[in-house]
Each structure stands twice: as C-alpha cells, then as structure tokens.
N, C-alpha and C positions, 0 to 999 in steps of 0.2 A: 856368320854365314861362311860356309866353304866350297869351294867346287867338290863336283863328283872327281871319288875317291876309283875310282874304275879305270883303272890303264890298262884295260885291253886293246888292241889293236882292230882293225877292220877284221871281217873275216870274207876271204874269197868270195863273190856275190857274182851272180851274173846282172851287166851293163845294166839291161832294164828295171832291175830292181833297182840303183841309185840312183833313180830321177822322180821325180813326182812334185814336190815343192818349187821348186825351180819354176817348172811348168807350167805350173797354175800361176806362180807371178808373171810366167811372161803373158800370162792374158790381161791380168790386169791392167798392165803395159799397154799391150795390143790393142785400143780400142777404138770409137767413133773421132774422139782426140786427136790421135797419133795419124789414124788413117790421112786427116784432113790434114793437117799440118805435112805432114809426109810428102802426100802429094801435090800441094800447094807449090811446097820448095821445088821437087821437081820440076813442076810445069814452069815455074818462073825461074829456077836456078841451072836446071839442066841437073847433070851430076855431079856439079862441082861442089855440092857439099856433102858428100858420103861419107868423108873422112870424119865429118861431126857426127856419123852414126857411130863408128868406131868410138871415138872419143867418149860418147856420153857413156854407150856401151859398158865399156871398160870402168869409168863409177860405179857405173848401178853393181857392176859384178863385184866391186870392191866390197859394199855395202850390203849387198846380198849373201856372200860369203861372211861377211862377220856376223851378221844375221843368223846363218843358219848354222856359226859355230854356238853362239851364244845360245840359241834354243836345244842344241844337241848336249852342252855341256852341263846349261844350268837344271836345275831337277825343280825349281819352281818356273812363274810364267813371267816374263819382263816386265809385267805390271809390279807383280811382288817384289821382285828387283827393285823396280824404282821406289815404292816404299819402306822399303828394308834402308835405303843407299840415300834417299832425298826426301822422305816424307811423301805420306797420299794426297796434297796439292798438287806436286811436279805430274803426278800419276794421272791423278784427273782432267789436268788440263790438257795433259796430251792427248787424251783417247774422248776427250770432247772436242778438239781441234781435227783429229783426223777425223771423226765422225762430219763432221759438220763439213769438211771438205768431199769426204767422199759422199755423201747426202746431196750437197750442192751438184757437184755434178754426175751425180746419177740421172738426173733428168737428161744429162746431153746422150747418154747410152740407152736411153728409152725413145731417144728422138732418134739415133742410129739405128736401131730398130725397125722403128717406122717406116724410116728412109728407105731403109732395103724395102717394105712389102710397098711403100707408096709408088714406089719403081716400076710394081708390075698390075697396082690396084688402087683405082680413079676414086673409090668412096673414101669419105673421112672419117663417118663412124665405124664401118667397116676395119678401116686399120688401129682407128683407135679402139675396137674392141679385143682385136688380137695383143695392140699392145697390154690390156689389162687379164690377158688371159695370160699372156708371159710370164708377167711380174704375178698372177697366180700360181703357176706352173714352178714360180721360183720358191713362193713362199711354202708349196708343197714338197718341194724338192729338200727344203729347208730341216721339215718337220716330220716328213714320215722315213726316213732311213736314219736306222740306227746307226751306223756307221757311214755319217756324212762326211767325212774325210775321203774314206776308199771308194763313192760311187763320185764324189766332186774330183777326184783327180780320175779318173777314167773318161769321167763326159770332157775334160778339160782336154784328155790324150785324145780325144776325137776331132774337137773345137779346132786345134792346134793343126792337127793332120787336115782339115779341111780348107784350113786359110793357107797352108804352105800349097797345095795343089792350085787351089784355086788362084792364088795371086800368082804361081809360075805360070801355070799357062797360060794366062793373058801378057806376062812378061817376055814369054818366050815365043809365043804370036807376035808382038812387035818386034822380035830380033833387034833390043838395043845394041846398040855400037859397044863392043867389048873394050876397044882402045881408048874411048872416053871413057865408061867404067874407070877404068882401069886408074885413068888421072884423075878420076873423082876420088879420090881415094886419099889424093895428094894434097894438102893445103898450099892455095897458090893465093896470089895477089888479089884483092876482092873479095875473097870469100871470108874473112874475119870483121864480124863486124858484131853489134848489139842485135842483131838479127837472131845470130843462131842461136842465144839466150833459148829463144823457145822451141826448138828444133831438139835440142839436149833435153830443155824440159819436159816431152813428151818420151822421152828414153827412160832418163834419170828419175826415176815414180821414186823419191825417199818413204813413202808410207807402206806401197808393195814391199820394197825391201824390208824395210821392220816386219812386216807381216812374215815374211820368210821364216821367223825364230816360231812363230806360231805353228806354222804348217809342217816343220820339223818336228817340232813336240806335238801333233794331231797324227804325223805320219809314226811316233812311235820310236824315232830315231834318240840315240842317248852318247856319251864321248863313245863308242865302241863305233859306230857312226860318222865321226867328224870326218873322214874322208872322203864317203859317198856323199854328206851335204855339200863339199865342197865340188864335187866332180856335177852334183845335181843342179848348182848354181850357173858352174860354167855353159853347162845344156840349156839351160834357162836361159844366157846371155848370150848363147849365139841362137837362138831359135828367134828373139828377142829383133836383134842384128839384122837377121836374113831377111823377117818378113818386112822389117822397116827399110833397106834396101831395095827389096823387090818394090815394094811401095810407090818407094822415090823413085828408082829406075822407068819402073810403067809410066808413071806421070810424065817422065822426062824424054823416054823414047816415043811417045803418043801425043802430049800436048804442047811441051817445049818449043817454043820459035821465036824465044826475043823479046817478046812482046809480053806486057804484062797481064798473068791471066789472074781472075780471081774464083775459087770453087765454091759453089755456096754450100754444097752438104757434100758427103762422101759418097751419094750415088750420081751426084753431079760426072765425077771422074769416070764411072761407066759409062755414062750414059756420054758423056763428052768423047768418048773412044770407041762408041759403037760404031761408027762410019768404018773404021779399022776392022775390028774382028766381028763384027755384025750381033745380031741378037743373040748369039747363044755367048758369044763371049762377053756379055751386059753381064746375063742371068748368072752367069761361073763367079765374075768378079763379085754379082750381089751377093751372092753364097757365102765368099769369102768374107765383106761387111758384116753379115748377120753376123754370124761365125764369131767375128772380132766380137761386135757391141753387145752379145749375148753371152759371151765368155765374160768381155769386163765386167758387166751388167751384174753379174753372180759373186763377181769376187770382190767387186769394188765397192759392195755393200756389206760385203764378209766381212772387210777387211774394214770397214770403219766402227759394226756391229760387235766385231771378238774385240777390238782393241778398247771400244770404250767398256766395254763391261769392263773389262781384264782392268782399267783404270779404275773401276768403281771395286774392285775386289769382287767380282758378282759370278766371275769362274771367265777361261777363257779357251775350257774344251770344247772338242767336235760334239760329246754330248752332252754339254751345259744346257739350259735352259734361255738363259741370259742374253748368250750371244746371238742364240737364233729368234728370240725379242727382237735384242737393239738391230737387227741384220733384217728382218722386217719392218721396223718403223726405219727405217734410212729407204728402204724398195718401196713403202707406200710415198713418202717425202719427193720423192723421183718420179714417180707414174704421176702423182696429182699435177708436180709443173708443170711436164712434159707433155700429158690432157690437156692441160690450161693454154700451152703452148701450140697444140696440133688441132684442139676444138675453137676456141676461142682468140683463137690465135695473141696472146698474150703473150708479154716480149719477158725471153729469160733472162735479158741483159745486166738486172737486178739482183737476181739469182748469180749469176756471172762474176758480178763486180764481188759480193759479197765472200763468193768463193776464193778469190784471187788475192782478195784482200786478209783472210783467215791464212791463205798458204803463204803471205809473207812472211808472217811470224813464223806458221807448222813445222813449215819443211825445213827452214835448219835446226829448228828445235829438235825434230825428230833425231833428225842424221849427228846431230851435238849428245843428245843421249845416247843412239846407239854407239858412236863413237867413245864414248864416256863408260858405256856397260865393257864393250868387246876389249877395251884398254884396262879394265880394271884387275887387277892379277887374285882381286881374293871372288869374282866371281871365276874368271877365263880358268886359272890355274895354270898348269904348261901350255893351255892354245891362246895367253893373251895375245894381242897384236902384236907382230915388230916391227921395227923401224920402218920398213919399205912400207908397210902396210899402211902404220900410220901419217906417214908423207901423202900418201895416195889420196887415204882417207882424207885428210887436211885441205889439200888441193881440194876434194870432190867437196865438204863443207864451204871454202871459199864461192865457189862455182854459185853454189845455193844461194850463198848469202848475196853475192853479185846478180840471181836472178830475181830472188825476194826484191831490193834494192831496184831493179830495173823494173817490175810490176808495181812496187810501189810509187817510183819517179816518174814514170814513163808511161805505164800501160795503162795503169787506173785512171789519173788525169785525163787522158787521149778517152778511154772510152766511155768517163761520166759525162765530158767533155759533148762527146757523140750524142750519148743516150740524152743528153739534155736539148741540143741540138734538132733532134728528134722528136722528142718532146714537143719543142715551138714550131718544129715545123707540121707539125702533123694537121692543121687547118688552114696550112698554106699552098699556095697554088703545087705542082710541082716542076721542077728544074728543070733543064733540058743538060741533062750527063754530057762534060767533055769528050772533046773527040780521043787527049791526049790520056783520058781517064783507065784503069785498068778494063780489060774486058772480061766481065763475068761469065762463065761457067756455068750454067743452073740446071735444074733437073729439073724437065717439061713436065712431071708429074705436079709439081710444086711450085713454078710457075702462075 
C-alpha cells in the first residue's frame, strides 16, 4: 500500500466551499447529550468552567484534523486500512463497537425530540407519532437522494444556522456578565476535579471524529484537498465551542444561584427560563433543541451505520447500499426504546449502562487506531503526524483512557447501584426528598 502519489497543492477556492464535513460532525457533537450536560454545569457551576469547553474543543479538533487528513489522502475507506494494516477482526470490532454505541444512544435523541414537541403538546401518542414520523422522514431521507452526502450537508448548513440564532438570542436576552465570562475561561481553584471528565466528554465525540475521514472521502475531497479539510475542521471546532458556550452561559446567566439545581431533560432549561424572557423565548430556545437532537439524530446513526459496514467490507459510500441498511436498523433500534421509553414508560437506564460500558473500551480504541493510521508514514506519506501533533494526540488518548477508567470505576457502579435501588424501591412507600437535596428543574409537560 502507498499513499496517493498527487502533490498538488490546494487551488484557490472560495471560503464556503472548504467546509462541509466539519459541520455535519459538529452536529453530531451538538445534541440532546451535550445540551443537558452543558446546561447543567451552567446552572450549578456558573462559568467557571468554559475553559473545559476550550480544552475538550481543542482534542476533538486534533482528532478531527487527522481524520480528515487521512480520508483526503488515503484512496481506500479506513475500514480497508485497518484490514490491509491489522486484519478484518480489528475492523469488525470497531464498527460493531461504534455501531452499538451510537444505536445505544440514539434512543436519548428520539427522546430530545420528543422533548421539544412535549413542550408545547399535552398528548403522548400524539408526540409519539411525530416521533415515528421523524425517524421515517429520516429513513427516507436516507433512501431516496442520490447524492446523500450534498443534500445531508445543506440540511446540516440549516440545522447549524438555526441552533447558533436561536440559542443567541435567549443568551443575549439574559445579558450575561461579560467580566465573569471572561474568567470562566480561566482555570481557577475548584474547578479541576473528576467532574469535568464528562463535561469534555460531551465535546470530545472520538467516533464523530473518525467519522470525519468518511465525510471527506463522501465530500469528494483527495491530497489536492488536505488544506481545506483542515480549515473545514477548524469551522467544525469553533461552531462546536460557541454553541456549547452559549449553552453554558444561558444556564449560568438564568439559573445559576449557588444552589444545587438539577435539569431533568433539555426543555426543562426553557421552560426553567421562561419567567425571564416569557413564551416566545421557550419556543426560540425549543427550536434551537430540535434543531440540535434532529441534527444528531441523522448523523449519529450515519455514523455508527457507514462505519460498521465499512468494517464488514460491505462499502462505506454515500451511495452504498450497506450503510444506508445498517444507518436504518441503528434509527429503528432508537425509536423502539425511546417509544418504550415515552409510551410505556420503561426505564432506559439499561440501555444507558450497556452503552457506557461498550464506550469504555470504544473510545480509545477508536482514537488508538486513528492515531495509529494518521502516524503511519506508508499510509499519511508527507502529511503523517509530527511531533506536536502527536503529543497533542497522546494527551487527547490519555484523557479517553482517564474517562473510560472513570465510567468504568465510578459511574457504572453509582448508576447500577441506583437502578438496583430503584428496582427495590419501586413497591415501597415513597420518601420524603431532603431539604439539603439538589432542587430539580422539570418540564411541567412531563411532570
């Protein structure tokens, strides 16, 4: 195997044509997940942890950039790489790993969904019909355009432009404090702790990032290229930034007082901030939600759909066959929990565990192969890593391997813990909540 033999340079291009890939990973990014966690931190930390937005930021961009060198330079798909370089076991088990993580929580993006329409509509089959009309909408979306790459990144350039409006303007209706901004920016005393583990973790997506190499090779891009995937990435990483600041911020300038809050879904934070900017700025910010968990909702089924094919050798084009299979059984896999979840009310905490516990291993699996491909000099050629890069790279592996490590010691325990808990309580009388207990947040819809 050899790298492409093409040293051409870029050719002059106007700005909006080098983005597109980038983009569509920062939705992936962007979703039901990150909203919550985002705003959570917010309302309980104030701003004083933005500087971990930076922080995580700055990996994913590392890892997205090697990404989208490695899809521009190599002339087959990173599945075939890995079986060229490590045999079709390594191949399989990764794009059955990411499959099964993104599968897993695809349900919580069908429940973000939800969330938004349960916001403004009291029936439950009602909303659960819309949600089955989505994840139709999706699978058609899937199936009837030839060229699902170029209509997926246009509806993504909308998605994107929708959530940037909509979460400024409820952020700049509260007129945060620009001089605390300002120090949230700064790592101070406090703010370092096993906490922000999943703060980074809703930034640092290692499977989006792999996905990057995909959406370069679907966008057409080849080494003549490697400079616009790299400028396309950086766009990705601060679009990525902004709206997860804006996020934080709103939670922080609106709910923030000390006091420990806790949000139960993502429209809990609207609806917790209408007293502030009244009903129209509920419905802007629910826009903004959809927007997010309907963007993930699309890609984060892509994205576990192309890679496991692409692992099985079964193709891992926009017009494969394959991928837009396994990219529907991951969207059916999601709507049935998530039904099960919003009809029957059946707890996804199982679903949950199962996911968290597959990403201990996934995620630095992933980010150890991509790191392993973009470092390899007879796939990269003159663009392997250098040194700076792979320090960066290294550190961002660490990170993973310190949050796999913390979900496996910490978080799984705590929450089987819970859900067991749970379990026995469920025919028991019920408690009377400390006074000193967090104070929850909820959305009166759901309630």
């Amino acid at each position: 195997m050899s790298p492409a033999t093409n040293t051409h340079v870029d050719q002059p291009v106007a700005w909006y044509r080098r983005i597109g890939p980038g983009l569509i990973t920062a939705c992936v990014v962007i979703g039901p997940g990150s909203i919550m966690t985002s705003s959570t931190v917010g309302a309980n930390k104030g701003y004083a942890m933005l500087w971990v937005v930076v922080v995580s930021v700055v990996f994913m961009l590392v890892y997205m950039t090697m990404s989208a060198k490695l899809g521009a330079v190599s002339s087959v798909s990173p599945g075939d790489l890995i079986r060229r370089k490590a045999g079709r076991p390594l191949a399989i088990l990764l794009g059955c790993i990411v499959f099964i993580i993104a599968a897993a929580f695809q349900s919580g993006n069908n429940i973000g969904v939800a969330a938004a329409f349960e916001a403004f509509i009291d029936s439950k089959p009602l909303v659960a019909a819309l949600v089955v009309a989505f994840n139709v909408i999706a699978i058609m979306f899937l199936f009837l355009f030839k060229n699902l790459y170029r209509v997926m990144e246009r509806l993504m350039m909308f998605f994107v432009a929708m959530m940037l409006i909509s979460f400024a303007v409820n952020l700049f209706t509260l007129k945060p404090d620009p001089v605390a901004m300002a120090k949230g920016f700064v790592p101070a005393a406090g703010t370092i702790d096993i906490a922000l583990l999943g703060l980074i973790g809703t930034t640092f997506v290692i499977s989006g990032a792999f996905y990057q190499a995909y959406l370069v090779q679907q966008k057409g891009w080849d080494e003549r290229q490697v400079r616009s995937g790299i400028v396309d990435a950086r766009v990705g990483a601060v679009i990525m930034a902004l709206i997860t600041i804006m996020l934080m911020s709103t939670a922080a300038a609106g709910l923030y007082t000390g006091s420990p809050v806790t949000l139960a879904d993502p429209v809990a934070v609207a609806e917790a901030l209408e007293p502030t900017f009244g009903q129209s700025g509920k419905f802007i910010f629910c826009v903004g939600i959809f927007c997010a968990a309907y963007s993930s909702f699309l890609i984060n089924s892509m994205t576990g759909g192309f890679i496991v094919s692409d692992g099985f050798g079964l193709g891992s084009g926009a017009q494969d066959r394959w991928p837009r299979i396994m990219t529907t059984l991951g969207l059916l896999a999601g709507m049935v929990v998530a039904l099960a979840a919003l009809v029957l009310d059946f707890d996804r905490t199982p679903t949950i565990i199962a996911a968290q516990a597959v990403t201990v291993v996934g995620a630095p699996l992933v980010a150890g192969v991509l790191l392993w491909l973009a470092s390899s000099k007879d796939v990269m050629g003159k663009h392997v890593n250098g040194p700076v890069t792979k320090v960066f790279a290294g550190i961002g592996l660490v990170i993973l391997l310190a949050m796999a490590a913390n979900t496996a010691f910490v978080t799984l325990p705590g929450k089987i813990q819970q859900y067991r808990e749970t379990l026995s309580e469920t025919s028991s009388p019920s408690k009377i909540t400390p006074a000193s207990a967090p104070v929850p947040v909820t959305s009166s819809k759901r309630s």
